[in-house]
Biopython code that builds the backbone (N, CA, C, O; Angstrom):
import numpy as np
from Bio.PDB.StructureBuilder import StructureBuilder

atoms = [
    (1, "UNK", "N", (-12.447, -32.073, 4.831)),
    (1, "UNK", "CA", (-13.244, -31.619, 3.701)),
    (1, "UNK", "C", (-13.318, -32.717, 2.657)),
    (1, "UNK", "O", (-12.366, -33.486, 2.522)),
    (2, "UNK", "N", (-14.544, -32.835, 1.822)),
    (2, "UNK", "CA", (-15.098, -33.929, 0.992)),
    (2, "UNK", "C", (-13.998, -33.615, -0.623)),
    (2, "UNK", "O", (-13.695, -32.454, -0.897)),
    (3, "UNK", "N", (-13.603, -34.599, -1.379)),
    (3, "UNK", "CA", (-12.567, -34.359, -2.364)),
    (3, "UNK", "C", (-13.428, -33.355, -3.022)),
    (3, "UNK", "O", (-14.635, -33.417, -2.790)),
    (4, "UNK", "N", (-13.019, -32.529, -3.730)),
    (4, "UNK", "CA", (-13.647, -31.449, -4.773)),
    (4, "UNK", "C", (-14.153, -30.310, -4.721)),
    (4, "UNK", "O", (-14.548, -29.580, -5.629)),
    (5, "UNK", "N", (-14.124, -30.122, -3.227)),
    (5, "UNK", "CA", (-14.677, -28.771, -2.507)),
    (5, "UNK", "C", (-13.405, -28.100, -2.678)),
    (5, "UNK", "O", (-12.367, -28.749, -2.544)),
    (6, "UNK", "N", (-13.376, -26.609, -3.018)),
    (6, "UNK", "CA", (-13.031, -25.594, -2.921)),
    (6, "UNK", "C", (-12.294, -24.867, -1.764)),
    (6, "UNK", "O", (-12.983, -24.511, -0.809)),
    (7, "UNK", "N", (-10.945, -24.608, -1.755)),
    (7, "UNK", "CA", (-10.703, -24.222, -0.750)),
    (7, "UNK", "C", (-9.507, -22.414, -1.223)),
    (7, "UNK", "O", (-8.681, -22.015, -2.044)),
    (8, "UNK", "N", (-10.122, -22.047, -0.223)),
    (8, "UNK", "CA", (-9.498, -20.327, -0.694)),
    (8, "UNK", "C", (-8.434, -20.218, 0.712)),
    (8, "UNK", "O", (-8.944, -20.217, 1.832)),
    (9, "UNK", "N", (-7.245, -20.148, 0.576)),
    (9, "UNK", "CA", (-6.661, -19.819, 1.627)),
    (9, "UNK", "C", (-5.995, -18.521, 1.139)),
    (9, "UNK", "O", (-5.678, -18.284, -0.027)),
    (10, "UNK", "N", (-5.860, -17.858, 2.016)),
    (10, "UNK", "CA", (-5.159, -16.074, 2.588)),
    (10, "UNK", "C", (-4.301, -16.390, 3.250)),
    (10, "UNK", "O", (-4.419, -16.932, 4.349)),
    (11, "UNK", "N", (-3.205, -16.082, 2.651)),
    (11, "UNK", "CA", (-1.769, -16.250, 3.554)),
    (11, "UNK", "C", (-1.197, -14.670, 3.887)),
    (11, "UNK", "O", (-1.100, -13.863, 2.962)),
    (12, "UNK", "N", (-0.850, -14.324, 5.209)),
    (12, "UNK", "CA", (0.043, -13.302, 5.660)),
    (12, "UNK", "C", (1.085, -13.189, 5.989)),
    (12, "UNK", "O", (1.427, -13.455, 7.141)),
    (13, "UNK", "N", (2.299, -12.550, 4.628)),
    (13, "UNK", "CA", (3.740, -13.509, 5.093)),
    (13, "UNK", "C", (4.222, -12.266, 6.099)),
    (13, "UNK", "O", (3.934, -11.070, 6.066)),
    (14, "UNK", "N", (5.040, -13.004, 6.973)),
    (14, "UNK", "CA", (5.404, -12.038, 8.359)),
    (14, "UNK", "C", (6.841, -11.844, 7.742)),
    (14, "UNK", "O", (7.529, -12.665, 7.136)),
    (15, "UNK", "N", (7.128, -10.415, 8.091)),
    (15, "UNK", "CA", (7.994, -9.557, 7.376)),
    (15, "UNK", "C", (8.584, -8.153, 8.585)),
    (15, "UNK", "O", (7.814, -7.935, 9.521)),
    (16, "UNK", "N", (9.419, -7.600, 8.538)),
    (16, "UNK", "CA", (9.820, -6.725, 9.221)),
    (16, "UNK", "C", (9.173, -5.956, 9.257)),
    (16, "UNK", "O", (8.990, -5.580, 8.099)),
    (17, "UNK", "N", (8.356, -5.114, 10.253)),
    (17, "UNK", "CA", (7.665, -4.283, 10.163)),
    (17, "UNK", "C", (5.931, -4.335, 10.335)),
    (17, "UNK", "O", (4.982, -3.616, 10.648)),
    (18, "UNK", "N", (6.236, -5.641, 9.920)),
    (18, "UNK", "CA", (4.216, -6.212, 9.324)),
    (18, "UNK", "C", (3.721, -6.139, 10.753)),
    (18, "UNK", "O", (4.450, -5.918, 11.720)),
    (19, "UNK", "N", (2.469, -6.338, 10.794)),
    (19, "UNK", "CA", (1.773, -6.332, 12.059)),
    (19, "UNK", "C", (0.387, -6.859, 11.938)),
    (19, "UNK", "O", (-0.347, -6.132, 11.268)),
    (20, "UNK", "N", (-0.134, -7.892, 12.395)),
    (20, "UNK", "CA", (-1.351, -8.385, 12.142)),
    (20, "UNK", "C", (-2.117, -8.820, 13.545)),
    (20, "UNK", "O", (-1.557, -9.585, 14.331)),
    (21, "UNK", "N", (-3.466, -8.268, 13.813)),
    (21, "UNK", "CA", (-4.335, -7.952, 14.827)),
    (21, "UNK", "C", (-4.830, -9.321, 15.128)),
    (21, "UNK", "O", (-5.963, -9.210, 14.660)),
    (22, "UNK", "N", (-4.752, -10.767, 15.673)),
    (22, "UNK", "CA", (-4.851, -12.109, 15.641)),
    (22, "UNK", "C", (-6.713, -11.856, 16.133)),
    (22, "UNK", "O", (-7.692, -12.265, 15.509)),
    (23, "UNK", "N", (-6.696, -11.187, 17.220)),
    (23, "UNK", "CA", (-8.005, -10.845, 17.856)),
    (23, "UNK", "C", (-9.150, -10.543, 17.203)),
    (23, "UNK", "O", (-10.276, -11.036, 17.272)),
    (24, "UNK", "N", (-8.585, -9.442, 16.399)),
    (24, "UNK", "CA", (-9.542, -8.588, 15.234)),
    (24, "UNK", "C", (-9.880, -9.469, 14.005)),
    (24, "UNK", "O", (-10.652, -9.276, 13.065)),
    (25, "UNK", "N", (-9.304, -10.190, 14.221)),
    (25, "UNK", "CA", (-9.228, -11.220, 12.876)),
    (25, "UNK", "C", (-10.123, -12.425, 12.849)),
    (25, "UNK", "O", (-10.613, -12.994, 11.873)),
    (26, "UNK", "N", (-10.273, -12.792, 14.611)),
    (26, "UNK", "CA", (-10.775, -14.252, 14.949)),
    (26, "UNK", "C", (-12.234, -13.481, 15.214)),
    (26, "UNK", "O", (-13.313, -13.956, 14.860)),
    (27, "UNK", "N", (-12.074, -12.259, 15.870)),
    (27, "UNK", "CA", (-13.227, -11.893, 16.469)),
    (27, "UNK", "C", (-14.401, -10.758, 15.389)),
    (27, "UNK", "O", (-15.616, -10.710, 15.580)),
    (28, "UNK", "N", (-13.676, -9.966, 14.324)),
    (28, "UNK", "CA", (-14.366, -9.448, 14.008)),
    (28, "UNK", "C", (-14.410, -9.688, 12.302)),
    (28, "UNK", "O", (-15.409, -9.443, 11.626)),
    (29, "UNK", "N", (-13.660, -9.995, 11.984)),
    (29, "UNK", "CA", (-13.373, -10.188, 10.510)),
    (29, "UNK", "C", (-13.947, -11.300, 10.081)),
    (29, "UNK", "O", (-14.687, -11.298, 9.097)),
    (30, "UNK", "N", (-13.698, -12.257, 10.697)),
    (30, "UNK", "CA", (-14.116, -13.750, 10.726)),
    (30, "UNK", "C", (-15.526, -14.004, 10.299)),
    (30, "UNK", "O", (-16.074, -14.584, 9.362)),
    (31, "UNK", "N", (-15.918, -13.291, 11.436)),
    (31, "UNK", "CA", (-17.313, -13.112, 11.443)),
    (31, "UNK", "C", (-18.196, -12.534, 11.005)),
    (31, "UNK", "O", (-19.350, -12.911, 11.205)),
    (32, "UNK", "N", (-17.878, -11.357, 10.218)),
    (32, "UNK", "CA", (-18.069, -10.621, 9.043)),
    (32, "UNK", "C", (-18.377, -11.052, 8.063)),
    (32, "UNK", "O", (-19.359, -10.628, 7.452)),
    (33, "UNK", "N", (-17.488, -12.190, 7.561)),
    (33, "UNK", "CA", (-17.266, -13.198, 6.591)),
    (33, "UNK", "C", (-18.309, -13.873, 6.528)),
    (33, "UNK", "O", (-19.199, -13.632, 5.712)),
    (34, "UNK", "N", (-18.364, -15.158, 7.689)),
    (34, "UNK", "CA", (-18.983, -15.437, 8.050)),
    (34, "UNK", "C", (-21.125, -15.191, 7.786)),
    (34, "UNK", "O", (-21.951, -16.054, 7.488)),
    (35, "UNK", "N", (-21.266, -14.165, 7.974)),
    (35, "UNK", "CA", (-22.140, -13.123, 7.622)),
    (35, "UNK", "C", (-22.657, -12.910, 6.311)),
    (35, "UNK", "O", (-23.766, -13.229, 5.884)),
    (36, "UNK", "N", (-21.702, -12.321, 5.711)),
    (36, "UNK", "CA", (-21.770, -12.242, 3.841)),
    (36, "UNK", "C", (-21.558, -13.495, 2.880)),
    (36, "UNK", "O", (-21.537, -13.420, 1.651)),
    (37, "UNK", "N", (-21.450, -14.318, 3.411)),
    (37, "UNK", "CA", (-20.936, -15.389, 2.466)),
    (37, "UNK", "C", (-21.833, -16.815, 2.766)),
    (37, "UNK", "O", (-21.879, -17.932, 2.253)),
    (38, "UNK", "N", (-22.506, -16.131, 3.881)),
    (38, "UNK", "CA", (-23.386, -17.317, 4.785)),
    (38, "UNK", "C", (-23.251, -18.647, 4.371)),
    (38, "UNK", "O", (-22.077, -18.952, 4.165)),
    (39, "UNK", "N", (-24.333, -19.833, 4.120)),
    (39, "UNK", "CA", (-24.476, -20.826, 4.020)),
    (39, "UNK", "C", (-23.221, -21.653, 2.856)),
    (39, "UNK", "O", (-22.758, -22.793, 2.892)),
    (40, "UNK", "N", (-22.936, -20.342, 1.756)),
    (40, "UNK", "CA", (-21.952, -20.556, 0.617)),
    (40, "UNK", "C", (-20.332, -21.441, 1.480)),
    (40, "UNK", "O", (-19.768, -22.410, 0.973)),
    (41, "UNK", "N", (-19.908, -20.793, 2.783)),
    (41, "UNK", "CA", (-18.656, -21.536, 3.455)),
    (41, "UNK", "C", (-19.288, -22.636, 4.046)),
    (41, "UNK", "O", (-20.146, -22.600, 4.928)),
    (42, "UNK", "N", (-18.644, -23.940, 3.317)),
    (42, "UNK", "CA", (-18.725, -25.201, 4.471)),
    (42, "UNK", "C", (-18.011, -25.611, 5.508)),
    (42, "UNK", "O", (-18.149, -26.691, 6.082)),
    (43, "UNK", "N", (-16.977, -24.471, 5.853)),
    (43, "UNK", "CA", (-15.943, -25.045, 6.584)),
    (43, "UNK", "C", (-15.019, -23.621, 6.744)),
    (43, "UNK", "O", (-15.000, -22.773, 5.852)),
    (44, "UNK", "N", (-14.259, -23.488, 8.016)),
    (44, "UNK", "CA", (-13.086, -22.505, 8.010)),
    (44, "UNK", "C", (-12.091, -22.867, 8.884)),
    (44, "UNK", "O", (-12.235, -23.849, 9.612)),
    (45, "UNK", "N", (-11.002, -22.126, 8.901)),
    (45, "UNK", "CA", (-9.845, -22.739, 9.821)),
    (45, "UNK", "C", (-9.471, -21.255, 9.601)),
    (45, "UNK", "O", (-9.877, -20.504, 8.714)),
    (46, "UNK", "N", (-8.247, -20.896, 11.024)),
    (46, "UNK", "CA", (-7.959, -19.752, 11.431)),
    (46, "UNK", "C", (-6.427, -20.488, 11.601)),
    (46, "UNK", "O", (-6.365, -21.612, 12.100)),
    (47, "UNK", "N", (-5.460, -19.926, 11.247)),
    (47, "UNK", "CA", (-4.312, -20.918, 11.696)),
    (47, "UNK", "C", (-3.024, -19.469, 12.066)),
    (47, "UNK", "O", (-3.129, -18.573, 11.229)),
    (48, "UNK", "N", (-2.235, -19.280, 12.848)),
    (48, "UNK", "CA", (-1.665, -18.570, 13.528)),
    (48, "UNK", "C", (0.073, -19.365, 13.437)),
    (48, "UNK", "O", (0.438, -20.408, 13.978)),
    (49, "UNK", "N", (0.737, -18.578, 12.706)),
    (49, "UNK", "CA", (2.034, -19.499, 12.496)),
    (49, "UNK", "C", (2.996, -19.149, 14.120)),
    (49, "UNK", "O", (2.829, -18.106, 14.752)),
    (50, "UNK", "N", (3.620, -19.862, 14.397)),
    (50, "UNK", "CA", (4.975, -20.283, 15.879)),
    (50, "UNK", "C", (5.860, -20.140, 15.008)),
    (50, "UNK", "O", (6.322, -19.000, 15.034)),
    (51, "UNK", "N", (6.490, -21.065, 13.925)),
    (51, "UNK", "CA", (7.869, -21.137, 13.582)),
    (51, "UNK", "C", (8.423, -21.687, 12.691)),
    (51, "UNK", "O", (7.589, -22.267, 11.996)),
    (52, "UNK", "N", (9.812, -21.866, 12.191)),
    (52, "UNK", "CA", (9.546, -22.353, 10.688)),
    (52, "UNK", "C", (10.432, -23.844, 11.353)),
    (52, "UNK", "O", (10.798, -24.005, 12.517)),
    (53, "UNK", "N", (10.592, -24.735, 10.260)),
    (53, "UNK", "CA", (11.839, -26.123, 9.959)),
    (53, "UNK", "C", (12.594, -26.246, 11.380)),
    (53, "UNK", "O", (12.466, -27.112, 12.246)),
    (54, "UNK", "N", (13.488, -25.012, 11.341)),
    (54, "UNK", "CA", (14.323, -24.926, 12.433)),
    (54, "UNK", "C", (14.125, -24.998, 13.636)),
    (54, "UNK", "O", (12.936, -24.704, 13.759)),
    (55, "UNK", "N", (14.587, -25.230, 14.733)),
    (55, "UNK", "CA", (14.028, -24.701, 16.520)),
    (55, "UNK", "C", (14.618, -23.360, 16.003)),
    (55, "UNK", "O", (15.491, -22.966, 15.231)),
    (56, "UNK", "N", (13.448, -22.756, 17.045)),
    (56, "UNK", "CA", (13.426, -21.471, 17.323)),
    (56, "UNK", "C", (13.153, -19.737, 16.239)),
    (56, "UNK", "O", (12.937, -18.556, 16.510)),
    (57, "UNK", "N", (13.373, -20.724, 14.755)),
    (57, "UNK", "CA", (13.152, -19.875, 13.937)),
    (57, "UNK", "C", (11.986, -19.340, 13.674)),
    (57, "UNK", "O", (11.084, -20.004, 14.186)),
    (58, "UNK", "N", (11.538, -18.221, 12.968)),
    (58, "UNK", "CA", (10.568, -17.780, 12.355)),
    (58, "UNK", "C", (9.473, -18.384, 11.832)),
    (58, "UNK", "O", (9.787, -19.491, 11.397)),
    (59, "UNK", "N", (8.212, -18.111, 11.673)),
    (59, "UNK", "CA", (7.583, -18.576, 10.338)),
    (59, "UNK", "C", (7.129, -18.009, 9.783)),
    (59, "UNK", "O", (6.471, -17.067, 10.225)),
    (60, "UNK", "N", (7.236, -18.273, 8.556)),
    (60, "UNK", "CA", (7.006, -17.764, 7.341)),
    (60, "UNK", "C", (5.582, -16.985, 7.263)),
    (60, "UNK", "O", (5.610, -16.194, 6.321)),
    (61, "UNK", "N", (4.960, -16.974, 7.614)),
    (61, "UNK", "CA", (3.241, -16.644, 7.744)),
    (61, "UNK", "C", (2.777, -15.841, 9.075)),
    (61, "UNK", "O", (2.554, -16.572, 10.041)),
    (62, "UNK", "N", (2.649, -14.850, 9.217)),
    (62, "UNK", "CA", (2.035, -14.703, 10.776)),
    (62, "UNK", "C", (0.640, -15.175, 10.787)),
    (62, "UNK", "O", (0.144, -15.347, 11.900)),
    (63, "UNK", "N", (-0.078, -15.413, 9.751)),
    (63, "UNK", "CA", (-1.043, -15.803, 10.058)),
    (63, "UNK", "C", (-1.536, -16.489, 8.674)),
    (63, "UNK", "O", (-1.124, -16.060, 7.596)),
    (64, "UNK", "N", (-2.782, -17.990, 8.794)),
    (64, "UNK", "CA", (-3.563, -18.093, 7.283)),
    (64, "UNK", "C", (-5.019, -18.412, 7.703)),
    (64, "UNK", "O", (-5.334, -19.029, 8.721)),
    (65, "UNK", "N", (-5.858, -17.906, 6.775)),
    (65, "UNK", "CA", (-7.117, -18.259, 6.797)),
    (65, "UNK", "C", (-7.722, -19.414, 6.003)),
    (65, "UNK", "O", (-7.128, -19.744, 4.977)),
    (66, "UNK", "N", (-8.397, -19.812, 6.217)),
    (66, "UNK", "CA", (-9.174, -20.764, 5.113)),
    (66, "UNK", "C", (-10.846, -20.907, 5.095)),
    (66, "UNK", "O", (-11.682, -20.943, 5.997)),
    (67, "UNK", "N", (-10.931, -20.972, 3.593)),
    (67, "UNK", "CA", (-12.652, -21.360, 3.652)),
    (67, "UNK", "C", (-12.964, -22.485, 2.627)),
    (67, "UNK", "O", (-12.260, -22.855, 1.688)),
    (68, "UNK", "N", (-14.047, -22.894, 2.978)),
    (68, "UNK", "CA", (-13.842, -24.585, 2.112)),
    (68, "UNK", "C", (-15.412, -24.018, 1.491)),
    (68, "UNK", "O", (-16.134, -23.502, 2.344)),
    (69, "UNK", "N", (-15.973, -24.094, 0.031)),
    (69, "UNK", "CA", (-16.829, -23.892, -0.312)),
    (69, "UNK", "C", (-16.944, -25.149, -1.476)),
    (69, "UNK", "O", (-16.023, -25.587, -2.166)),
    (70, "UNK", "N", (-18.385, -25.585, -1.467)),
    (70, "UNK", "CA", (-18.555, -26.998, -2.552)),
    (70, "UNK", "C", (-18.019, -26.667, -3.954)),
    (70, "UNK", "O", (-17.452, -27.582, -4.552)),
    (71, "UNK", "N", (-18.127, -25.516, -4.525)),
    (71, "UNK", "CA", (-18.114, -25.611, -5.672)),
    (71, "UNK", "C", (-17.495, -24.021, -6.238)),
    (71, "UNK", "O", (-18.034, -23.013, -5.781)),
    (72, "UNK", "N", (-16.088, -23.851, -7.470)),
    (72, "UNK", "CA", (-16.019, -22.861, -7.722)),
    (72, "UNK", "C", (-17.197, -21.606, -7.966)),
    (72, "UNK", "O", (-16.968, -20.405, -7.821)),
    (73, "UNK", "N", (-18.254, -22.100, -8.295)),
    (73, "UNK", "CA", (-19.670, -21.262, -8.461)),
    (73, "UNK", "C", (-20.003, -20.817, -7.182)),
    (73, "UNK", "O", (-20.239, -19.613, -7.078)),
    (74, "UNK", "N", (-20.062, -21.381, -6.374)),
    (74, "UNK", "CA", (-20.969, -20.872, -4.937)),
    (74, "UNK", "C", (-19.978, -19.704, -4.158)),
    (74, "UNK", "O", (-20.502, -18.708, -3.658)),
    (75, "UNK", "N", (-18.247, -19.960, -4.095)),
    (75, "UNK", "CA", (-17.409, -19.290, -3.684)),
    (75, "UNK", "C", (-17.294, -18.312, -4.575)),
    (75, "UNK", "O", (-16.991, -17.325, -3.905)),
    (76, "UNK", "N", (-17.391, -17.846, -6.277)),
    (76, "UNK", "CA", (-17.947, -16.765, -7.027)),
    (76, "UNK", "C", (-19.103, -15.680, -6.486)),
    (76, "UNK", "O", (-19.031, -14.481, -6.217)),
    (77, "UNK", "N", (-20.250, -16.689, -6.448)),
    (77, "UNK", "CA", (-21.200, -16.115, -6.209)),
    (77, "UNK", "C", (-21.488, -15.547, -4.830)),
    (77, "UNK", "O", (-22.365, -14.689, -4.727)),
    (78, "UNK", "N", (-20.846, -15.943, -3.812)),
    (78, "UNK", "CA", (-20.826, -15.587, -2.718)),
    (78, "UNK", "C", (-19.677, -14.589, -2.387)),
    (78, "UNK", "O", (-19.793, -13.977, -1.325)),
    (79, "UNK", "N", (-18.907, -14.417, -2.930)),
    (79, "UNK", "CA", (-17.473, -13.769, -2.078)),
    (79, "UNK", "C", (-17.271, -12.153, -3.506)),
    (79, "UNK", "O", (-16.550, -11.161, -3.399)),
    (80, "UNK", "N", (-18.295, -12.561, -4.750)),
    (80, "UNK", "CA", (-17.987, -11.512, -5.926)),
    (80, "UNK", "C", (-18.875, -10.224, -5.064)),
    (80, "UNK", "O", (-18.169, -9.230, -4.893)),
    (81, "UNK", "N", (-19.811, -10.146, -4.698)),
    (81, "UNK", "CA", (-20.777, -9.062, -4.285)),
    (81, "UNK", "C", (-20.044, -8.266, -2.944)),
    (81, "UNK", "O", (-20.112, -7.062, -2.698)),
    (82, "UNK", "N", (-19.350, -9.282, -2.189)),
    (82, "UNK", "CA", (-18.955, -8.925, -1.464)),
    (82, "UNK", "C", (-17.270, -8.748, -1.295)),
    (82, "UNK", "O", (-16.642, -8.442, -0.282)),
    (83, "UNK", "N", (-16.934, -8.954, -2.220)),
    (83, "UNK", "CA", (-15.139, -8.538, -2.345)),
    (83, "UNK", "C", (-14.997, -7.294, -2.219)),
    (83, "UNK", "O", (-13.889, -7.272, -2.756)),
    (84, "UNK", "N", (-15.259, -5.789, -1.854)),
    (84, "UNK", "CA", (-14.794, -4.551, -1.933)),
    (84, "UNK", "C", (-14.841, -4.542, -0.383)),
    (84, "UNK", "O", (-13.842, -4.386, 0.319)),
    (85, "UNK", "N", (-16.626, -4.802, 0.274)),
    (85, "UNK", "CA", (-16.885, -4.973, 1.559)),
    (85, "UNK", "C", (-15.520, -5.407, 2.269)),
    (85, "UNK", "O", (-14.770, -4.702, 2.946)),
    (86, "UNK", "N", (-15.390, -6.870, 1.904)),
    (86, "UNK", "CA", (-13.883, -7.852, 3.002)),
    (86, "UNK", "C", (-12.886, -7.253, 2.740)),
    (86, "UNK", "O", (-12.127, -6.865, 3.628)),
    (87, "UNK", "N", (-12.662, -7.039, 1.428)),
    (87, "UNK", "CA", (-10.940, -6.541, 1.532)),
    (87, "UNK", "C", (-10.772, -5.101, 1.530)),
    (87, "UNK", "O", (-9.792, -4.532, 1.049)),
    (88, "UNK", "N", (-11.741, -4.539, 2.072)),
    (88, "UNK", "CA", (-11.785, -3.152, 2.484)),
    (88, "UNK", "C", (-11.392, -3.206, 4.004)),
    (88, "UNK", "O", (-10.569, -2.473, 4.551)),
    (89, "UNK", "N", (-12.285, -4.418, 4.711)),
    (89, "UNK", "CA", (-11.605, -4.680, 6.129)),
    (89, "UNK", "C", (-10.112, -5.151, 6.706)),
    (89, "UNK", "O", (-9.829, -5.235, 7.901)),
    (90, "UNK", "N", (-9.214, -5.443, 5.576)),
    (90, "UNK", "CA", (-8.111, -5.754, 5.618)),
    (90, "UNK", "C", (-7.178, -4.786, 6.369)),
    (90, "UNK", "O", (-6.364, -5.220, 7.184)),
    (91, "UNK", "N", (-7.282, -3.640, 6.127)),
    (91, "UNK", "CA", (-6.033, -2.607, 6.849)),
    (91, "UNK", "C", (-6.768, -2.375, 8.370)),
    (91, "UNK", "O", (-6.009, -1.769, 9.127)),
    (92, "UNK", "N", (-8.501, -2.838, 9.179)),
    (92, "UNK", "CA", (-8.030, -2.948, 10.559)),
    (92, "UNK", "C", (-7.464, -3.927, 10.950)),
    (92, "UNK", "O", (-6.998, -3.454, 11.986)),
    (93, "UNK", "N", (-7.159, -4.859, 10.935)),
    (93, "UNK", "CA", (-5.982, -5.968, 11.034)),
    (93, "UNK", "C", (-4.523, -6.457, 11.194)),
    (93, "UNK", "O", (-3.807, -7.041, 12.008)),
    (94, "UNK", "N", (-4.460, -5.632, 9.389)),
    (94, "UNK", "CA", (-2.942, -6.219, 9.346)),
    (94, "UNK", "C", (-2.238, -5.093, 8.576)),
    (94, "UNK", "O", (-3.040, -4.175, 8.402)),
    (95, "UNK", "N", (-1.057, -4.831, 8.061)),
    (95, "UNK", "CA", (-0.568, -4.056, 7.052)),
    (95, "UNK", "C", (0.103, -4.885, 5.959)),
    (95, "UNK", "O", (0.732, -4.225, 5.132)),
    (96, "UNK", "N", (0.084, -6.245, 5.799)),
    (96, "UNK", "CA", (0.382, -6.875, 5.221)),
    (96, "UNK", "C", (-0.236, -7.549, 3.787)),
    (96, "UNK", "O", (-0.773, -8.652, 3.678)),
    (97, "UNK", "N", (-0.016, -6.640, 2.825)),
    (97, "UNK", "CA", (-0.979, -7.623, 1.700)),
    (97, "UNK", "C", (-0.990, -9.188, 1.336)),
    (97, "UNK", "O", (-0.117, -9.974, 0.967)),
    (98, "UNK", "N", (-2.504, -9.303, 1.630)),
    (98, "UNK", "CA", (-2.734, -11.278, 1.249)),
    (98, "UNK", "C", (-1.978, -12.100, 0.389)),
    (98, "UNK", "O", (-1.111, -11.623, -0.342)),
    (99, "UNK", "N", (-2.132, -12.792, 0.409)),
    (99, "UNK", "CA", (-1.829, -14.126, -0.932)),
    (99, "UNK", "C", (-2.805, -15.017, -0.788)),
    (99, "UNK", "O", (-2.945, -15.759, 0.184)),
    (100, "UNK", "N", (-3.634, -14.953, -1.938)),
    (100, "UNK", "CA", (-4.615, -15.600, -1.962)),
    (100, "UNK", "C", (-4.503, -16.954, -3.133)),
    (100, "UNK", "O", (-4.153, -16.893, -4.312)),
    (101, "UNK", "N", (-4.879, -18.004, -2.432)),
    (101, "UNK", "CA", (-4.563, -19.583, -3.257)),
    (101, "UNK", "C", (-5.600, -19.676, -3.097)),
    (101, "UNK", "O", (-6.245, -19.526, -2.060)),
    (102, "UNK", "N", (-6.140, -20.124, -4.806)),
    (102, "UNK", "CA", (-7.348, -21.235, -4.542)),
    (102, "UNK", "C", (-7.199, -22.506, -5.111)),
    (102, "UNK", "O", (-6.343, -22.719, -5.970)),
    (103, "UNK", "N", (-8.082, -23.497, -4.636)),
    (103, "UNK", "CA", (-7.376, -25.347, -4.522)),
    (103, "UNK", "C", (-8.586, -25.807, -4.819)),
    (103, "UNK", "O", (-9.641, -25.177, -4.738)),
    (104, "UNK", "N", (-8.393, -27.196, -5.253)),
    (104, "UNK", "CA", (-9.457, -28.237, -5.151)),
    (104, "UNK", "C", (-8.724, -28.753, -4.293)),
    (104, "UNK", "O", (-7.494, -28.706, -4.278)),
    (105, "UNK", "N", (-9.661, -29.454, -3.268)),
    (105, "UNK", "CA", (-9.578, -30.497, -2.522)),
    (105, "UNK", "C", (-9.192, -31.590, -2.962)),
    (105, "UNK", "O", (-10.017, -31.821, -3.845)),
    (106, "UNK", "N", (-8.079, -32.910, -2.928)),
    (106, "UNK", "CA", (-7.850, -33.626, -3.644)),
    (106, "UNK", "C", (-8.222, -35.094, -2.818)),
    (106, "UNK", "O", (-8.871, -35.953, -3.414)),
    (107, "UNK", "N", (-7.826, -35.282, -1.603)),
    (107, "UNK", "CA", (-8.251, -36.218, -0.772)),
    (107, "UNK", "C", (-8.541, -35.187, 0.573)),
    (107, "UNK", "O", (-8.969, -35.655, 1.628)),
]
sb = StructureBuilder()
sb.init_structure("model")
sb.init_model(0)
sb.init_chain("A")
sb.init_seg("    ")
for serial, (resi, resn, name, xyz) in enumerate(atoms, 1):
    if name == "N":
        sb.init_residue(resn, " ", resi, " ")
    sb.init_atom(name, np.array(xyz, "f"), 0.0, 1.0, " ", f" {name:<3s}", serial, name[0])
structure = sb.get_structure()
């Protein structure tokens, strides 16, 4: 991604109990997104955590999303109309509430 673009990542921290649908996520949510936010995302990544520091341990995340949009305005204007829509789709997925970071791109 180009320095200054916008990036929104959704983190799902994996926890006892949590449960998150990897399938439903790549296949239907994604694309949903995808959909409502159209031309506004320049970029996405789907990232699926294995494990933490240690061999064999945990990681911290069962899962993170990302979307790279040019400019705080376009990721407003694109994701405000449609914020009840997406995070209404959140509980077929996962039971885990998000953490949502937003970044400038720095290099």
């Amino acid at each position: 991604m180009k320095k200054g673009s916008i990036k929104v990542s959704v983190l799902y921290t994996l926890s006892e109990g949590s449960t998150f649908d990897m399938d439903y996520y790549c296949n239907k949510h994604v694309p949903m997104l995808a959909g409502l936010l159209g031309d506004a995302v320049i970029g996405a990544t789907v990232e699926q955590g294995l494990g933490g520091v240690e061999p064999g341990s945990k990681p911290t995340y069962a899962a993170m999303g990302n979307l790279y949009f040019e400019s705080m305005e376009s990721f407003q204007n694109s994701f405000g109309p449609n914020a009840e829509k997406i995070m209404g789709d959140v509980p077929n997925y996962t039971n885990i509430e998000p953490i949502v970071q937003i970044s400038e791109v720095m290099i």
